[in-house]
C-alpha positions as CSV (number, residue, x, y, z in Angstrom):
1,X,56.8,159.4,147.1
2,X,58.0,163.2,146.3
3,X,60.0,162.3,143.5
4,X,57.0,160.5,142.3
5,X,54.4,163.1,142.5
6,X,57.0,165.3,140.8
7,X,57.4,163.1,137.9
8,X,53.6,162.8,137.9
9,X,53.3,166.4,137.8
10,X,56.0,167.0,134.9
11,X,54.0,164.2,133.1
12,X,50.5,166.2,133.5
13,X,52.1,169.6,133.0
14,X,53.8,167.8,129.7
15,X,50.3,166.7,128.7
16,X,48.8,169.9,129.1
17,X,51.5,172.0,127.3
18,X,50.7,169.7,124.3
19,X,47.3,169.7,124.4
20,X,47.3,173.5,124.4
21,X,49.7,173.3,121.7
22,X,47.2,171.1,119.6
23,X,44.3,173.5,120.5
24,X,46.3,176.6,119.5
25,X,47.2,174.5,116.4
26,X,43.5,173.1,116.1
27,X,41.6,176.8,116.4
28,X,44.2,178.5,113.8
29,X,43.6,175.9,111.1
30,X,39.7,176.2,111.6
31,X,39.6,180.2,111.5
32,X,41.6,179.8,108.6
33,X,39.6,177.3,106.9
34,X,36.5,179.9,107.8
35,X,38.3,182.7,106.0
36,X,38.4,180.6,103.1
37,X,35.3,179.7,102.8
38,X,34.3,183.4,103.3
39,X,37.3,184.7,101.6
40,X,35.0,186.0,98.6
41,X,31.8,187.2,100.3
42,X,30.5,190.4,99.0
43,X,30.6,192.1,102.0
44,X,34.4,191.6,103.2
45,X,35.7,190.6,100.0
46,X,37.4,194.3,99.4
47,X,38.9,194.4,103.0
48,X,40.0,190.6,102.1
49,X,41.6,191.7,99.2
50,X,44.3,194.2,101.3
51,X,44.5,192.0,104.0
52,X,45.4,188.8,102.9
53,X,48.7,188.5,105.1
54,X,46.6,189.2,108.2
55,X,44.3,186.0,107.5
56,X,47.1,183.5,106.1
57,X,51.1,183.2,106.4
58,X,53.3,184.7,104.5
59,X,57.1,185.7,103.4
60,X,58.3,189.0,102.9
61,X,60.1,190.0,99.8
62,X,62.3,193.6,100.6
63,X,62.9,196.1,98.2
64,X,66.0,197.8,97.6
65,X,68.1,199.8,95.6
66,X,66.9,203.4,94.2
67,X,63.1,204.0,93.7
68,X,61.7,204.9,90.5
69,X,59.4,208.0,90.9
70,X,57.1,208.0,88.8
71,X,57.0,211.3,87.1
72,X,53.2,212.4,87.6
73,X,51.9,214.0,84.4
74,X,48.0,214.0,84.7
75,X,46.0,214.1,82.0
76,X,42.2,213.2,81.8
77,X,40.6,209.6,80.6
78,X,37.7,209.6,77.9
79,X,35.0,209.7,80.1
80,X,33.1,207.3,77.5
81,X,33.9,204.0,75.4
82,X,32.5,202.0,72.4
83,X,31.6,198.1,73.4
84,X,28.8,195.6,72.0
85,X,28.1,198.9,69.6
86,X,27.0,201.2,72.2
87,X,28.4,204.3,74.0
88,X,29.2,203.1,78.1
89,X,30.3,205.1,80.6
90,X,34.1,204.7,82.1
91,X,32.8,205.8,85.7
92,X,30.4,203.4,85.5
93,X,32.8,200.3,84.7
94,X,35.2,201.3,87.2
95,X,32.4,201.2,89.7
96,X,30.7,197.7,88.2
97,X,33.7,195.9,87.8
98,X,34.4,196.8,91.5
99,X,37.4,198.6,91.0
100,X,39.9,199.3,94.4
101,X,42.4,201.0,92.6
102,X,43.3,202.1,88.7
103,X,46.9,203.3,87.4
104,X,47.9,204.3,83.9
105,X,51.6,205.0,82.9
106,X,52.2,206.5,78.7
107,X,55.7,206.4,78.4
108,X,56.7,205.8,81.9
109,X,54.8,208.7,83.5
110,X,52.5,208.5,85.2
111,X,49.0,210.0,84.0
112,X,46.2,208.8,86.1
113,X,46.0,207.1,89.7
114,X,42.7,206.2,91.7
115,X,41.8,204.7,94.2
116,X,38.2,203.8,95.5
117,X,36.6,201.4,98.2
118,X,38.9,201.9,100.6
119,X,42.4,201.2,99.1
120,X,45.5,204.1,99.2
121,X,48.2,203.9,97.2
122,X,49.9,201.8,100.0
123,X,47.9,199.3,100.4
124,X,49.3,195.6,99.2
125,X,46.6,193.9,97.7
126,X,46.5,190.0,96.1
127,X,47.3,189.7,92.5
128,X,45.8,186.2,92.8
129,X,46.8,184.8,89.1
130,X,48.7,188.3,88.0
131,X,51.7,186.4,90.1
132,X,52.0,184.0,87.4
133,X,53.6,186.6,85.3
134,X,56.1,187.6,88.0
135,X,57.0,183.2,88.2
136,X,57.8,183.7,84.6
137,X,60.2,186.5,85.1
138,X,62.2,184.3,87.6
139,X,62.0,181.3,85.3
140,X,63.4,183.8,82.7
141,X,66.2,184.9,85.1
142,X,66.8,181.3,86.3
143,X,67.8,180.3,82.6
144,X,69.4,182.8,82.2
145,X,71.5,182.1,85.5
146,X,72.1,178.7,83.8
147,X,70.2,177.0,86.9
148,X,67.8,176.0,84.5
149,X,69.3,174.5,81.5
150,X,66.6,174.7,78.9
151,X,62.6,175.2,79.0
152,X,63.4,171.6,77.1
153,X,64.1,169.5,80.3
154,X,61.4,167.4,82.0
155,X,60.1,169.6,85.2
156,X,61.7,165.7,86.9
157,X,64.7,166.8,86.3
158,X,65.1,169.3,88.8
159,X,62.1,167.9,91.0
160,X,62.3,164.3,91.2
161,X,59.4,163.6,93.7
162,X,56.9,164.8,90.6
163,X,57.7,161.3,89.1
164,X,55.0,159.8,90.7
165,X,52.9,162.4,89.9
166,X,51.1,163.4,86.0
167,X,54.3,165.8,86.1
168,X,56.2,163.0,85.2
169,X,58.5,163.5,82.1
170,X,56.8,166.8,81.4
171,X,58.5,169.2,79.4
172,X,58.6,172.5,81.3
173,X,57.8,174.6,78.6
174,X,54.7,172.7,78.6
175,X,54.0,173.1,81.8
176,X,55.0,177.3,81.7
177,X,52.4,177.6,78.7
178,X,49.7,175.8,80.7
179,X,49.9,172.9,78.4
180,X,51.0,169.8,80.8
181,X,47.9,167.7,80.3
182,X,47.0,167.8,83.9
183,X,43.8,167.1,84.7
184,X,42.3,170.3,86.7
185,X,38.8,171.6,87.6
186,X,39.9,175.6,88.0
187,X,35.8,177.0,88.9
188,X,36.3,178.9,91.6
189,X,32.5,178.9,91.9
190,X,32.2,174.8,91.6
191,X,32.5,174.1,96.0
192,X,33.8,170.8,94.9
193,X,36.3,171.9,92.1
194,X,39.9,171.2,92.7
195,X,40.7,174.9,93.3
196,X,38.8,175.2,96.0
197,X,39.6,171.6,96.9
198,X,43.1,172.9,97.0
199,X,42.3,176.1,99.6
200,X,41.0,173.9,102.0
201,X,43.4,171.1,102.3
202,X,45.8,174.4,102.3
203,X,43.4,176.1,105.0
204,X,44.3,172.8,107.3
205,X,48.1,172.7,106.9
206,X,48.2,170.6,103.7
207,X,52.0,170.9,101.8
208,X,51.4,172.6,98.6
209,X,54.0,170.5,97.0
210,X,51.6,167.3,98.3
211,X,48.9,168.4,96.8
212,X,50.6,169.1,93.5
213,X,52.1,165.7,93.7
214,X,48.9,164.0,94.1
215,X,47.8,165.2,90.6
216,X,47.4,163.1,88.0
217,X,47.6,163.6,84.2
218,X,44.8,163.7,81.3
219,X,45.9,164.6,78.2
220,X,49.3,164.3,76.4
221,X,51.0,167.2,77.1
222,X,51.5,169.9,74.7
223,X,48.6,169.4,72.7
224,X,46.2,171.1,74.6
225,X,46.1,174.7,76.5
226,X,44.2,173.8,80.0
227,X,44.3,176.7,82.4
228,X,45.8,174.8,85.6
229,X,47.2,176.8,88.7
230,X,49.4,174.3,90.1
231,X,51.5,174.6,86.9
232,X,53.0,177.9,87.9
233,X,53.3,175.8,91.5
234,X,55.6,173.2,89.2
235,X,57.2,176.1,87.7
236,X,58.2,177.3,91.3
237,X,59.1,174.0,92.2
238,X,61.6,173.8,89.2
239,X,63.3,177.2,90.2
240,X,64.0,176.6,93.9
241,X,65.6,173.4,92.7
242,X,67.6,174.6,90.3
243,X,68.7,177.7,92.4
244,X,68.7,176.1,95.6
245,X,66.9,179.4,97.2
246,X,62.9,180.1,97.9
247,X,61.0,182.0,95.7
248,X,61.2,185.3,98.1
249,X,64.8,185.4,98.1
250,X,65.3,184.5,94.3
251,X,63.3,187.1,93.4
252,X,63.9,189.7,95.8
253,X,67.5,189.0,94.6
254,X,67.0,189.2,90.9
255,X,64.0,191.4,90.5
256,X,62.7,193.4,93.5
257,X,66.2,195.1,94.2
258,X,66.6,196.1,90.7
259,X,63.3,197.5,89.7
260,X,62.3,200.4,91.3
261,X,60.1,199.4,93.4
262,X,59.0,201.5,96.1
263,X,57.4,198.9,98.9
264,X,58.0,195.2,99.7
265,X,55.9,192.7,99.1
266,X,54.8,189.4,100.5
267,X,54.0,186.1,98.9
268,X,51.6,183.8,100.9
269,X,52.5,180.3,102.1
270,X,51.5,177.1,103.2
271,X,52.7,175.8,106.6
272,X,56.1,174.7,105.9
273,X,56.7,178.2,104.7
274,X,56.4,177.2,100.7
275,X,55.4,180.4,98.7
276,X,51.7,179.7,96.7
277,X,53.3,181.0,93.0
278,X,50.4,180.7,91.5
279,X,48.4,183.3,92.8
280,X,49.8,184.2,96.5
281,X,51.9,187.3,95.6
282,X,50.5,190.9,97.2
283,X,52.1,194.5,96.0
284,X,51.2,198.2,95.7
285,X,49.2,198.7,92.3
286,X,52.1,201.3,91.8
287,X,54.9,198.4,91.5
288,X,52.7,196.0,89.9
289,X,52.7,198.8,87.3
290,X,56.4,199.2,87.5
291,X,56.6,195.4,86.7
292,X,54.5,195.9,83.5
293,X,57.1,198.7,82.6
294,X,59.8,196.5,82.5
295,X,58.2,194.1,80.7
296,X,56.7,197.3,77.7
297,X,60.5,198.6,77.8
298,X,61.8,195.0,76.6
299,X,63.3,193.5,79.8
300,X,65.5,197.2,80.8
301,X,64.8,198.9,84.1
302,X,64.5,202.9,84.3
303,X,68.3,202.9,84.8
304,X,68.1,201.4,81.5
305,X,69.9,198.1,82.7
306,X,68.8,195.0,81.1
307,X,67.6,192.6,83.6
308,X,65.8,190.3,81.1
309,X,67.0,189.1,77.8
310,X,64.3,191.4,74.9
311,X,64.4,187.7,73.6
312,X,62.5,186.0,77.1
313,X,60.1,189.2,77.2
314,X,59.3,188.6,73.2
315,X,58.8,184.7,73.8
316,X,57.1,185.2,77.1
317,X,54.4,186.8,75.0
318,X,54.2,184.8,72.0
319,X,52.2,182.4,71.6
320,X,54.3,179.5,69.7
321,X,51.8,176.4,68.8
322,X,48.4,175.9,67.3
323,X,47.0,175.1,70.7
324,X,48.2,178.5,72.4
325,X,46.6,180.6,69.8
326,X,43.8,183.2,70.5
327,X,40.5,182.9,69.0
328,X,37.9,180.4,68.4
329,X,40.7,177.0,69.2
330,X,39.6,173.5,69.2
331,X,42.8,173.1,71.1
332,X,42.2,175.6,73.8
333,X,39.8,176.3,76.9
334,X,40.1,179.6,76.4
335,X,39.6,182.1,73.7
336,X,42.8,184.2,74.9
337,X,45.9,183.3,73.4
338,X,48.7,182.1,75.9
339,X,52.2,182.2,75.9
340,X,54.9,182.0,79.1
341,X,52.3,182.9,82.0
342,X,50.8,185.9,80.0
343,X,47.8,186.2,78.0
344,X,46.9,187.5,74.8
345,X,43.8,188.9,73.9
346,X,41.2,187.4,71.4
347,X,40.7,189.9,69.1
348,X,44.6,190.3,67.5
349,X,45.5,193.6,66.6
350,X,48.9,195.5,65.2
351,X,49.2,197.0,69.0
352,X,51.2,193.7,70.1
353,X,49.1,193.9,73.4
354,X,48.9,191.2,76.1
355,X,48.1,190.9,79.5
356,X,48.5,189.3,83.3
357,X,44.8,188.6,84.4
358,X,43.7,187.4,87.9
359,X,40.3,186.4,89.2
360,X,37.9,188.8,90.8
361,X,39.6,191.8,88.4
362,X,43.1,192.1,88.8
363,X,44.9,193.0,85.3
364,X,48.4,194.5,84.5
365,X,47.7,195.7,80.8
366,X,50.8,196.1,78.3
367,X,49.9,197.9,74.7
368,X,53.6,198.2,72.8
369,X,52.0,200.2,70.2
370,X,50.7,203.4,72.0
371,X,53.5,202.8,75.2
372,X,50.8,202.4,77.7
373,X,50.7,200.5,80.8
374,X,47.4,199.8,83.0
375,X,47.6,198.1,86.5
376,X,43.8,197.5,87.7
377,X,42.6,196.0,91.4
378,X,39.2,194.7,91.6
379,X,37.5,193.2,94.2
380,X,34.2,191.7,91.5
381,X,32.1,190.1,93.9
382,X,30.0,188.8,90.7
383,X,33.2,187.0,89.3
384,X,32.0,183.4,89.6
385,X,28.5,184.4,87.0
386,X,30.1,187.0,84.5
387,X,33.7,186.4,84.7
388,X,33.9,186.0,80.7
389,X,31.9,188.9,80.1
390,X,33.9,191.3,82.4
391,X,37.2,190.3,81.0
392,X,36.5,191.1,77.8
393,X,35.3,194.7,78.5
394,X,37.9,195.2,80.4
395,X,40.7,194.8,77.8
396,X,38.2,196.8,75.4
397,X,38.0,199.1,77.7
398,X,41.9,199.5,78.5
399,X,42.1,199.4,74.5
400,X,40.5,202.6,74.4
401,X,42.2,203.9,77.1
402,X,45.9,203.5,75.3
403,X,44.4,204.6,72.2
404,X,42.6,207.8,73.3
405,X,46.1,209.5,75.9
406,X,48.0,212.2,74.3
């Protein structure tokens, strides 16, 4: 009779254990599914923004090596601009577009560095789709590793399980230049779009990689540019296959330790500890301007070592087909020009300037021409009605910036 009232009593205190296991389980998955569905509200959007590895999980991605200081050399912005043929105010646009932070390096020294809404220079915040231009850095390391043979191979090749999926047989330089043919609904401000379908099955412990593989396709890829997040996810995919490392590690080997960088980072992941490359990545605004550095100095580091091929960094920010030009393109959902994961701005000019652009106002801004580099945070709670209109000053606005420093 004792040694069944003991078994009986292992058996209850079993039961329990999992059923508090379940409810710990149960109640993190539904305050994370609440911060997801609030993740953008005006009023904690900003905190939101430098927080984002206190709400969701997350890798770490150390730096090491020597830091690149800066060298500070401080010099004034025009406190006015030309756009739409009238005179605006800079103060004003940093304070419209919801600005957290604003840094501006002319020939790798610093000259200006804000920050506003309560952001320091330490705080990490989310690049959200800027982090597709650090996925193309490690799919340029990756070839040039030889874990990735050519941009030529079908994404199947190195991920198999996408053959069930619209990945299928995909070239993965149509998949880099977010020209796969996926079918993808990317409004963030559609409850019901995949995007935010996406963030919710990832709120309740959804595999990214499931979620990519139930995709299916639309078009026949490379003929059309359609702007679809879980490319860069494909892209990921292709480079922890062919490297046989996680994104974190590749790139903290390849990139973070040979940059300059002066704080780690993190990348945000779903539960089985799968980094979200297409938009998950959170850094100083300080290193995401070192990043942009690399790419205006051709692929060299301050120490002057090439860590990138000058031919990946030219490519990454060519556009090479009809469909990826900029400008009014039947061929295109977007009147940016797009290349390897970077963007190109609409109005062409002979300053060879591109850009990594991420939702709500995040922006690291390259002009070749006048040696200028401009990393912006933003937390835009208006993003979802005047996105279009935003993004476009912005660039005019960072135009004038390079233009107008000594």
């Amino acid at each position: 009779m004792t040694m069944m009232k003991r078994a009986l009593t292992l058996i209850l205190l079993v039961v329990c254990l999992i059923a508090i296991g379940v409810g710990i389980r149960f109640h993190t998955e539904i305050n994370r599914f609440y911060h997801v569905l609030t993740l953008f509200d005006p009023d904690v959007i900003q905190h939101n923004f430098r927080s984002m590895g206190t709400i969701f999980a997350s890798r770490d991605v150390a730096r090491s090596g020597p830091v690149y200081r800066l060298p500070e050399q401080p010099q004034p912005l025009s406190e006015s601009y030309s756009w739409n043929n009238e005179q605006r105010d800079l103060e004003d646009w940093l304070d419209r577009t919801e600005t957290t932070g604003l840094v501006v390096l002319k020939d790798g020294k610093m000259v200006f560095q804000e920050y506003y809404r309560g952001n320091d220079e330490n705080s990490r915040t989310i690049s959200w789709s800027v982090a597709k231009s650090f996925v193309s850095a490690l799919t340029g390391f990756a070839l040039q590793d030889g874990a990735i043979k050519t941009l030529e191979d079908p994404v199947t090749d190195y991920v198999p399980e996408l053959k069930t999926s619209g990945y299928n047989n995909v070239r993965l330089k149509d998949v880099l230049q977010m020209s796969s043919g996926i079918g993808f609904n990317e409004d963030y401000g559609d409850f019901y779009s995949d995007i935010n379908r996406m963030g919710r099955t990832m709120a309740l412990g959804t595999s990214i990689d499931d979620f990519v593989i139930s995709l299916k396709n639309t078009r026949e890829p490379g003929t059309y540019n359609h702007y679809v997040s879980m490319d860069t996810q494909v892209v990921a995919m292709v480079i922890t296959r062919a490297t046989g490392k996680n994104l974190s590690e590749y790139m903290e080997e390849k990139l973070w330790s040979h940059l300059g960088a002066e704080s780690d980072v993190y990348w945000l992941t779903d539960d089985d500890g799968v980094e979200l490359a297409f938009g998950g990545l959170n850094s100083t605004l300080r290193d995401y301007a070192r990043f942009g550095q690399l790419y205006l100095n051709q692929g060299k580091n301050w120490q002057g070592k090439q860590l990138l091929p000058e031919s990946w960094i030219k490519a990454s920010v060519t556009p090479d087909a009809p469909h990826l030009m900029p400008g009014k393109n039947p061929a295109s959902g977007s009147r940016f020009g797009y290349a390897y994961q970077w963007w190109l701005p609409e109005e062409t000019t002979d300053e060879g300037d591109y850009l990594a652009v991420g939702i709500y106002g995040q922006f690291i801004y390259v002009n070749p021409k006048h040696r200028v580099v401009i990393a912006k945070s933003s937390a835009y709670s208006d993003y979802n009605n005047s996105s279009e209109a935003m993004e476009t000053e912005s660039i005019a606005v960072f135009r004038h910036i390079a233009r107008n420093l000594k």
